[in-house]
N, C-alpha and C positions, 0 to 999 in steps of 0.2 A: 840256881838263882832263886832265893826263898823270897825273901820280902821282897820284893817289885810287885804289887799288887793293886790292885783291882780295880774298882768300877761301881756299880752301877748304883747308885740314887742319882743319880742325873738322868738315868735310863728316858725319862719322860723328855726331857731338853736335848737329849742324843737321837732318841729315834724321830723327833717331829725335824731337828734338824737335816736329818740323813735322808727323811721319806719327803719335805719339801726343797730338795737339793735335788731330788731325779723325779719328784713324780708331782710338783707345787707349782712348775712355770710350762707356760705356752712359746712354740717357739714360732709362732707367728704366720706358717706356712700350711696351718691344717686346711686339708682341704674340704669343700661343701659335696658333699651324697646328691646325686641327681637324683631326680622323682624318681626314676623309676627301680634307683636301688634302695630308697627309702619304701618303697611298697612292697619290694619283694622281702626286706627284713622283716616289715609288719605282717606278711602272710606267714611268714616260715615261724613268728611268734605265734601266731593264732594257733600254728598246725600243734605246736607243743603246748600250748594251753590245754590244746583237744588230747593228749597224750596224754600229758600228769599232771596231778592236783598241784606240783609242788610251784609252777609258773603260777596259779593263783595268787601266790603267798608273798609275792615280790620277785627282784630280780637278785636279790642278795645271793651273792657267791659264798659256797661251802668254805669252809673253813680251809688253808692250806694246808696238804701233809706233814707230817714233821716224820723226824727221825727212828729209828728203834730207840735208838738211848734215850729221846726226847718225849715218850710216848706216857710216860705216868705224870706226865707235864702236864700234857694235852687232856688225859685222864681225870685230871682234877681242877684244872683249870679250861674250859671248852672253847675261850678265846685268848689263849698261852699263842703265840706266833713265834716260832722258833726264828725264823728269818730276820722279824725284828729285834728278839732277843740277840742275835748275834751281831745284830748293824750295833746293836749298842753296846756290846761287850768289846768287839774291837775297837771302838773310840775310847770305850771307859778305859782298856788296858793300856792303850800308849797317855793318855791324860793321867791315868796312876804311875807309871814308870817315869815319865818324864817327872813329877812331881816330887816321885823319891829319891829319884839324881839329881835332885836340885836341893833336897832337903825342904821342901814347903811343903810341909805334912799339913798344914791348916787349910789348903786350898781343896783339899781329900776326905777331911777327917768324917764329912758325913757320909763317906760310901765306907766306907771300914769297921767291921767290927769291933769291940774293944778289944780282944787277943791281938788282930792283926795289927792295928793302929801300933800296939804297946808295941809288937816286933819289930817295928817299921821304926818307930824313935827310938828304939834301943840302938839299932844299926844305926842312924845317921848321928846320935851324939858319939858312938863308938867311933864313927868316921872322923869326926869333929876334933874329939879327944888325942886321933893320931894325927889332926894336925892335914888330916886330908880333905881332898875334894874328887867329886866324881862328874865327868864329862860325858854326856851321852845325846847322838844323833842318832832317831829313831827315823829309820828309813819306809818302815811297813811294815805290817802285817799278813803275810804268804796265806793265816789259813787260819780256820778257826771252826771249833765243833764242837759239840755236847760231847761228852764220852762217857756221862755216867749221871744219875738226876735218880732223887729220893724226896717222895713224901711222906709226911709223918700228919697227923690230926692237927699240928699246928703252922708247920712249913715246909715252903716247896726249896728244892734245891740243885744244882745247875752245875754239875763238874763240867770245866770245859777247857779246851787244850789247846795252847796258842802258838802258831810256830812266825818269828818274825827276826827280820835284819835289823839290827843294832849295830851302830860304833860305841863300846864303852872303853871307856878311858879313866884311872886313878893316879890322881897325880897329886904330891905332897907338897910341902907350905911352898917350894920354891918353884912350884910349875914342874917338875920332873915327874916323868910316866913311873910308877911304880906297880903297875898293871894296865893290861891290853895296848891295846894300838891303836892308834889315831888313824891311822892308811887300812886297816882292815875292819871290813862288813863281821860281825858274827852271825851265823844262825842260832837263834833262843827259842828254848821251847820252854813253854810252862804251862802248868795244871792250878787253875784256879777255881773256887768251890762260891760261888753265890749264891745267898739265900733271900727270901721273902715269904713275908705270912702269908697263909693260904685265906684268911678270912678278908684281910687289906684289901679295899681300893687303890693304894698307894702302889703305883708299878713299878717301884722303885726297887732294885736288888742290891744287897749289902754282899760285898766280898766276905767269907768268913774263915776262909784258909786258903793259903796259898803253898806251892812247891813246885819243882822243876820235871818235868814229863820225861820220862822216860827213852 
């Protein structure tokens, strides 16, 4: 499966999404530190003040680990978050699949390169042209992972490998299946390649090739 593709210029609207959906709300039951666990945090702080300069500096947390594959990410970008990068790559991939079995390339078109775009309306006027339509229930996303990322002086870039359950279904002007099944789950797996400029503010990643994994 080639064109079913990608994601992310929304990345910014995906990941504030996904990171105030688990980490945004209180659930009302926290409980209050008694005096005397509040003094013993405050000593056990002083003792590491007295240990390393770096408690001087703030309480800001080191950076997350990332991957092997993810690591010339991390390299060029010192606040790259692989973790988030992927909250937002598996939303972007089912909001690009669903959009190109439905045909509404416009609702996409700003995460898409211009190669990928052109591949993508090739196919659905070709669909069109035979008079077809295409059905598909996206049930999730099993898995998702870097497996390959290249920097260049001008941008960074993010192979990444998607294994997820789909029902697709093709059925012709009269409603008749003409491929897959409507009663059976498939496993899909795909390799999608997104890029972003390394100089950009903009956290934005454009898909720029797409193919089917291995």
């Amino acid at each position: 499966m080639d064109p079913v593709l990608l994601f992310f210029a929304g990345l910014t609207a995906f990941i504030l999404f996904r990171l105030m959906s688990v980490m945004g709300t209180r659930s009302g039951h926290e409980q209050r530190h008694d005096l005397d666990s509040i003094q013993a945090k405050s000593a056990a702080h002083e003792r590491q003040v007295d240990d390393t300069d770096k408690d001087r500096h703030g309480d800001a947390a080191p950076p997350t680990p990332v991957s092997t594959n993810a690591r010339v990410l991390r390299d060029a970008d010192p606040a790259f978050d692989e973790s988030e990068y992927l909250a937002g790559a598996r939303a972007a991939y089912e909001m690009i699949v669903e959009a190109f079995a439905s045909g509404d390339l416009r609702s996409i078109r700003a995460y898409l390169s211009d190669s990928v775009y052109d591949a993508f309306k090739s196919a659905v006027v070709a669909r069109e042209d035979a008079e077809q339509s295409a059905d598909l229930k996206f049930i999730g996303v099993d898995h998702a992972a870097i497996v390959d990322s290249q920097v260049d002086r001008e941008r960074m870039r993010a192979t990444t490998e998607f294994t997820s359950n789909q029902v697709r279904v093709t059925r012709d002007k009269a409603g008749n299946v003409v491929d897959g099944d409507p009663n059976r789950i498939e496993l899909v797996k795909d390799r999608w390649t997104f890029s972003k400029k390394r100089s950009s503010r903009d956290p934005n990643w454009i898909l720029v090739a797409t193919g089917g994994a291995a």
